[in-house]
N, C-alpha and C positions, 0 to 999 in steps of 0.2 A: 125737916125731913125732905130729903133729896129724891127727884123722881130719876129712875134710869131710864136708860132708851131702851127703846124693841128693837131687836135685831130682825131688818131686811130679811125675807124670804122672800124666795123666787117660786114662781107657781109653776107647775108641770109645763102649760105651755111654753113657757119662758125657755128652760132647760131644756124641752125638746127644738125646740127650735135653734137652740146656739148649738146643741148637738147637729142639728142638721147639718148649720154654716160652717164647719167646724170639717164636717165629714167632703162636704163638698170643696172644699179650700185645699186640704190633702189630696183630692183626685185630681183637682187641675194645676197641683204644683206637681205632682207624679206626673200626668199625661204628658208625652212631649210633644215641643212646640211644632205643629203640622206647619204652619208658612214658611217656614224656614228653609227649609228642606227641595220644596218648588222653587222658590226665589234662587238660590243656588245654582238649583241644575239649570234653570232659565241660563242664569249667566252664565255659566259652562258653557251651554249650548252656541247663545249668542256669541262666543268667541273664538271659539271653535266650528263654527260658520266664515267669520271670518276671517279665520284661518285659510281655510281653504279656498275662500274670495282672494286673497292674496296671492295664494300659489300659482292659483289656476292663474290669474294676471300675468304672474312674473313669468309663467311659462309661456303664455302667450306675447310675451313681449321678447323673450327669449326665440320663438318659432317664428315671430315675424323679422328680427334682425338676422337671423339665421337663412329665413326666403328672400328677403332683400340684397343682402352680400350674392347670394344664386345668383339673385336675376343681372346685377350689376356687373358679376365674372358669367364671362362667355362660355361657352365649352370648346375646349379645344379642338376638338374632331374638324366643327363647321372654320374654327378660326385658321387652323391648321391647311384646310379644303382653299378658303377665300386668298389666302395669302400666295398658295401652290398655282392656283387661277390665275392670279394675275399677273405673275411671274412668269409663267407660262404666254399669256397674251402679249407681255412687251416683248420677249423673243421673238414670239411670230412675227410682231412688228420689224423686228431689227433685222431676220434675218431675208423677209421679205423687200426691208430698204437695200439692203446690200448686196440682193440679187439685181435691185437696178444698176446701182450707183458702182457696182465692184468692188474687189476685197482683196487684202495686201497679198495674200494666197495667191489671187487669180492672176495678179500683175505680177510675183516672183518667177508663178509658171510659163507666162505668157513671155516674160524676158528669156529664159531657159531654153523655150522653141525657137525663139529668133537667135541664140546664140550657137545652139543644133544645127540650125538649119545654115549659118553662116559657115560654121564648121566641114558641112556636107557640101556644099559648094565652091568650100574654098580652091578646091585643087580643079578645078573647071565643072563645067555644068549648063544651061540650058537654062533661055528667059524664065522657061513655060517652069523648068524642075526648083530654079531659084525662087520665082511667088509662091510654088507651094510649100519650100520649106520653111522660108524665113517669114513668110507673110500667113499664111494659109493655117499652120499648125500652130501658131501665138494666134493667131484668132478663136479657132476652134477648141484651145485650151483654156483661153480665157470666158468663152459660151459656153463650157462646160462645166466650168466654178461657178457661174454665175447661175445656173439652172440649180447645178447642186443646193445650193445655197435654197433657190426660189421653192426647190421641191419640201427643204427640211420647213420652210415657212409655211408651206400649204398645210404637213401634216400637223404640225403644233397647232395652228389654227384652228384647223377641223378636230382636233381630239380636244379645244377648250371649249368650241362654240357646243359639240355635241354631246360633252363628257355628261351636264345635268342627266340627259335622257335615258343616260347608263347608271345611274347612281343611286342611292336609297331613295324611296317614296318618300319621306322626309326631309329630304336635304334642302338646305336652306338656299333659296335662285341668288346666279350668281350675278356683281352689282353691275350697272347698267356700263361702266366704264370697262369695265374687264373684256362684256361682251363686243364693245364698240372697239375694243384697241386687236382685240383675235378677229374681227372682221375686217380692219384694213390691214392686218396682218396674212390673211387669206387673200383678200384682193390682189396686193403688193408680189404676194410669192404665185398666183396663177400671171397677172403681168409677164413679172420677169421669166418666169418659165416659159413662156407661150416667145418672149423675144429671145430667150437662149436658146431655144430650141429651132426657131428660124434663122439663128445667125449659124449655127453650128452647122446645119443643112444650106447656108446661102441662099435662104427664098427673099432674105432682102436684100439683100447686097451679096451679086456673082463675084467673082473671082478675077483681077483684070488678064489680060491676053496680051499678047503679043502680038498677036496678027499674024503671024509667019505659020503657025500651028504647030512649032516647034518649040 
């Protein structure tokens, strides 16, 4: 005679409790996963941060090549100004030289009086009427180019030494050479002026004579 086996049963606790496991295993395979969700938008966030860390750079490297080129180009107004300046000043130089030294002008005209004045006398004339045509008016022609000349150097000079004091509140001083070359430029044309204007009048050298008074 064969004994059978008893069939396993499970006691109420048993049963209530894998019901439990059971029920709670379905709500956290239902629930969803909450980290997931933060960790994401974390990275999102962090790259999209530096996002704009980038931009903002590239702009800024962009605004600073952009101020550097500026400062490296001049503006034309001032360059424009410096360049008129001192073009200006070596005229006054030149033409205050060549109120001393004389100019191809003053020597054409001065030939042209003496060639008048040979002409007027050709058919007879008088010691005293001979010096003053052929001598007298080539002098006083060539004192008078040579002033002209001395006068146009004094103004150039004076309108570059004084132009700053007339100019914008802003304007950039002009270079130390500019002012030095329109001051002996001014010098040079008050000189020559001051001796054209004495030769023209004979305060330094009379007129010769004859002695006869004739």
């Amino acid at each position: 005679m064969t004994a059978t086996p008893t069939p396993l049963t499970k006691t109420d606790n048993e049963a209530d409790a894998e019901a439990t496991a059971a029920d709670t295993a379905a709500q956290a395979s239902d629930a969803p996963e909450a980290p997931a969700a933060p960790e994401a938008s974390r990275d999102s966030s962090e790259k999209a941060s530096s996002d704009d860390v980038l931009t903002d750079e590239a702009e800024n490297d962009r605004d600073g090549d952009e101020d550097g080129l500026g400062d490296d180009t001049p503006p034309a107004g001032p360059l424009r100004t410096g360049i008129g300046a001192g073009a200006a000043a070596v005229v006054s130089g030149a033409l205050g030289l060549a109120s001393l030294t004389g100019t191809w002008m003053g020597k054409v005209l001065s030939e042209r009086e003496t060639l008048l004045g040979q002409i007027k006398t050709a058919q007879g004339g008088t010691a005293s009427a001979q010096i003053h045509e052929i001598y007298a008016d080539s002098w006083h022609t060539t004192a008078a180019i040579n002033g002209g000349f001395a006068l146009l150097a004094l103004l150039v000079g004076a309108f570059v030494l004084a132009r700053p004091a007339f100019g914008a509140p802003d304007a950039h001083p002009q270079p130390v050479w500019v002012r030095a070359v329109a001051l002996g430029g001014l010098v040079l044309g008050a000189i020559g002026l001051l001796l054209s204007v004495g030769m023209y009048f004979d305060l330094f050298a009379t007129l010769p004579s004859t002695g006869s008074g004739s």
